[in-house]
C-alpha positions in Angstrom: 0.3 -115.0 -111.2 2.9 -117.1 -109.8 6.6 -116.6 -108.9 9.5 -119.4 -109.1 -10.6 -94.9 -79.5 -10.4 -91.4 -80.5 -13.1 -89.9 -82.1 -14.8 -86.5 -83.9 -18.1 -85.8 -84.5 -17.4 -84.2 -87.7 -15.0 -85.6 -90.7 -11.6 -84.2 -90.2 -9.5 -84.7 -93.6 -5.4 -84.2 -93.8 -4.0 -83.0 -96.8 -0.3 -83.8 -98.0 1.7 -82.7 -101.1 3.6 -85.5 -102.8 6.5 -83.3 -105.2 7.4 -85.8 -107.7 10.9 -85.1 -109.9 10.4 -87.0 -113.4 13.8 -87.6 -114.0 13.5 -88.7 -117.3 12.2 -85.4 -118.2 13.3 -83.0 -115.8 9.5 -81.6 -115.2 9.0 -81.0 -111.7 5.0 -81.8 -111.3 3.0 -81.4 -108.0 0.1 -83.9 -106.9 -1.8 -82.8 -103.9 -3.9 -85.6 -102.6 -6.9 -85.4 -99.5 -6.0 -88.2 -97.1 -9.2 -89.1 -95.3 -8.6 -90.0 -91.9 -12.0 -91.9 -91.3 -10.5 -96.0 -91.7 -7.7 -95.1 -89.2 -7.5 -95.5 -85.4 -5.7 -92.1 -85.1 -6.7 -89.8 -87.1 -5.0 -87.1 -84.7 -1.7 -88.1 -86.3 -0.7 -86.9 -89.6 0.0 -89.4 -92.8 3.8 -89.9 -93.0 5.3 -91.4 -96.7 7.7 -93.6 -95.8 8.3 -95.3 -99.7 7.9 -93.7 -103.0 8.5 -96.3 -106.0 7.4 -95.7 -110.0 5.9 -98.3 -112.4 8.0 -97.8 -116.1 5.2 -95.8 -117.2 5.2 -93.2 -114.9 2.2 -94.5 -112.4 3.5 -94.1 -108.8 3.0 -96.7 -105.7 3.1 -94.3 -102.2 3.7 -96.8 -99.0 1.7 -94.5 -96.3 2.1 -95.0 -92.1 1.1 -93.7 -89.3 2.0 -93.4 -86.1 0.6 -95.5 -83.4 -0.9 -93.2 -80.4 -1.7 -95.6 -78.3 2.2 -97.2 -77.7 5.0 -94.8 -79.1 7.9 -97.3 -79.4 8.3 -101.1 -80.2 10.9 -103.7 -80.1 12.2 -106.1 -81.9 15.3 -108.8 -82.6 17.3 -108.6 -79.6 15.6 -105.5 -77.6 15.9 -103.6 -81.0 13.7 -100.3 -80.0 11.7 -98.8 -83.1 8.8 -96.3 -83.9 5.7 -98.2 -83.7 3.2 -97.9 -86.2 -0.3 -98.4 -87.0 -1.2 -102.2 -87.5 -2.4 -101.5 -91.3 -0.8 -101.0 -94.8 -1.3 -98.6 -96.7 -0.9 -97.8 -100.2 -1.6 -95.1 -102.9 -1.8 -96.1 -106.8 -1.3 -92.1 -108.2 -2.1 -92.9 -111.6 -1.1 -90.7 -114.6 -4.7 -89.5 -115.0 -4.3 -88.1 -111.7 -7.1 -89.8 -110.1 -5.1 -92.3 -106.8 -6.5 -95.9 -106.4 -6.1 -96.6 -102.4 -5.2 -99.8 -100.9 -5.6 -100.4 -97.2 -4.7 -103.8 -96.2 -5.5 -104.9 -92.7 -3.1 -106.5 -90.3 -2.2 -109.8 -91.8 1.8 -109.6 -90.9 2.9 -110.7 -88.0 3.1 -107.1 -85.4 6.7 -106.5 -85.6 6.4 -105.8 -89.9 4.9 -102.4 -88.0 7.9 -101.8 -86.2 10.6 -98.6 -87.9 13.9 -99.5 -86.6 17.7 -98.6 -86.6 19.9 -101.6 -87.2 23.4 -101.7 -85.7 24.8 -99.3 -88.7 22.0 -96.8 -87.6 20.8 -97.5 -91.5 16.9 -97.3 -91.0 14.7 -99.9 -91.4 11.3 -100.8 -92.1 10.5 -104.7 -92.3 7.8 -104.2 -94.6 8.6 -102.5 -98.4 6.4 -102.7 -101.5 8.1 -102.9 -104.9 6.1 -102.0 -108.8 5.7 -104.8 -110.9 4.2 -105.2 -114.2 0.6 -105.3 -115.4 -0.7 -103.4 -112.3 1.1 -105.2 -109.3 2.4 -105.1 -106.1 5.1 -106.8 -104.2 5.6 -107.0 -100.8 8.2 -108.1 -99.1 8.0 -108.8 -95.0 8.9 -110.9 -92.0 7.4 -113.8 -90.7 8.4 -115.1 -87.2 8.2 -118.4 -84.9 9.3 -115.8 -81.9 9.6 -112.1 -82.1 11.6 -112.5 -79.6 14.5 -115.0 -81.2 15.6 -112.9 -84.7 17.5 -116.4 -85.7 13.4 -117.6 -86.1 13.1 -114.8 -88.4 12.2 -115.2 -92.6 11.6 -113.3 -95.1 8.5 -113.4 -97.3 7.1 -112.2 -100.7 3.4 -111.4 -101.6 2.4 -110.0 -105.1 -0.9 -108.6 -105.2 -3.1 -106.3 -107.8 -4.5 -102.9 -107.5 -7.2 -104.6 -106.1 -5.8 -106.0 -102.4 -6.2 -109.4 -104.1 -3.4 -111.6 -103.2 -2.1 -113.2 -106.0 1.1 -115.5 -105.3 3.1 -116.0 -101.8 6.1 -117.2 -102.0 9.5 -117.8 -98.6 12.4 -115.7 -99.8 14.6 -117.1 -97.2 15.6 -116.3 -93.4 16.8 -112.9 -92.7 20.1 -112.1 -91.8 21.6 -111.6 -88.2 24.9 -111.2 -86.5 27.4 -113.6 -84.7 26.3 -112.3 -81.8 22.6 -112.9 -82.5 21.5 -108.5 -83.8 19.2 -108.5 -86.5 20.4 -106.9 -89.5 18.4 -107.6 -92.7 20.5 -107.1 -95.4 18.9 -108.4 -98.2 18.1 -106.4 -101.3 15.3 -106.5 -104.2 16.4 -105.2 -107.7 13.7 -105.5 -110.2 14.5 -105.7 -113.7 15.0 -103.6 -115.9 11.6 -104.6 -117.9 9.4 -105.4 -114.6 7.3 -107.8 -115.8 10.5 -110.0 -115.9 10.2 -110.5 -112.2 13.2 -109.3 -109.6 16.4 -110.1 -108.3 17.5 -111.1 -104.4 20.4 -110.8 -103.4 20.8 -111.8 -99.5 23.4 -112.7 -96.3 23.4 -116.1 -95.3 25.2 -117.2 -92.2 25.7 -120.8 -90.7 27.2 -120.2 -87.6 30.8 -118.8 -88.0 30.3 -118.9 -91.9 28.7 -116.4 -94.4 28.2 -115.8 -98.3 26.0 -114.1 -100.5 22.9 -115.9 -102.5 21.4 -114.2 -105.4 17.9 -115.6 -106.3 16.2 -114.8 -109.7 12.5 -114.9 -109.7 10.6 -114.6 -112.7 6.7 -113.6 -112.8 
């Protein structure tokens, strides 16, 4: 595909309920699904879903975090203070059969991707978000950075991978938005089509200097 140390000595196991509203139909379903806490670093704090997308058939992507023990709170932009997280991503296929394909990517993104912030609107914001695409995909959006420190250094990039974890196109969306006076405020926004194996639509902030317009980008799959 291509686009244009804390430890037990026994196994502890969390369990969350994911409520699911089909629209569509109205039919309120429940899913209960045992997280197992083994492949994290702290597995004394509890799985949080922070993103709940749906592919058109009904199949459901579940973007899991957790908390980081060892450092409660993170910074980034322009001493932008967050909710720091633990260094991996995780997602949760629940397919319609009920049986939930789990994909646990390790930390590839540069650290602050793992950093829950509020912008200067107090809208919350996470750098990383993962989108449904069609014929069992995945993309990710995130931030890359020449210096966490400097949010004008700041870009945005897409991944698409398969159930799998297998990366299958990167592509540089474009550099992510800040203020005149230097904030960062990504304000970029993904809208997939309507039929998702179309691909998606971007539509972004740009600023050069005093100047500022909106781009819409079309990428097709």
């Amino acid at each position: 595909m291509k686009l244009s140390n804390f430890s037990y000595n026994f196994m502890a196991r969390y369990l969350f309920l994911i409520t699911l509203f089909l629209l569509v139909t109205s039919i309120k379903s429940d899913f209960t699904h045992i997280e197992d806490p083994s492949g994290t670093e702290f597995p004394q704090n509890l799985p949080i879903i922070l993103n709940v997308q749906t592919y058109d058939d009904g199949t459901t992507l579940v973007h899991i975090i957790r908390k980081n023990a060892t450092l409660a709170s993170c910074t980034v932009g322009l001493n932008q203070v967050g909710l720091n997280l633990e260094r991996i991503l995780r997602i949760r296929v629940i397919k319609l059969d009920g049986s939930v394909k789990e994909i646990n990517l390790d930390s590839k993104f540069d650290p602050l991707n793992y950093c829950v912030f509020s912008d200067v609107t107090k809208v919350l914001r996470n750098p990383i978000v993962i989108y449904p695409l069609g014929n069992q995909y995945i993309l990710i959006t995130y931030i890359k950075a020449k210096n966490s420190s400097d949010p004008t250094t700041y870009e945005e990039w897409g991944d698409v991978i398969d159930w799998y974890g297998n990366s299958k196109s990167t592509i540089f969306l474009g550099p992510s938005y800040t203020s005149t006076d230097g904030l960062w405020m990504p304000e970029s926004t993904i809208q997939l089509n309507v039929n998702k194996k179309l691909g998606f639509l971007r539509l972004s902030s740009v600023r050069v200097g005093k100047s500022g317009w909106t781009e819409r980008q079309q990428y097709s799959m």
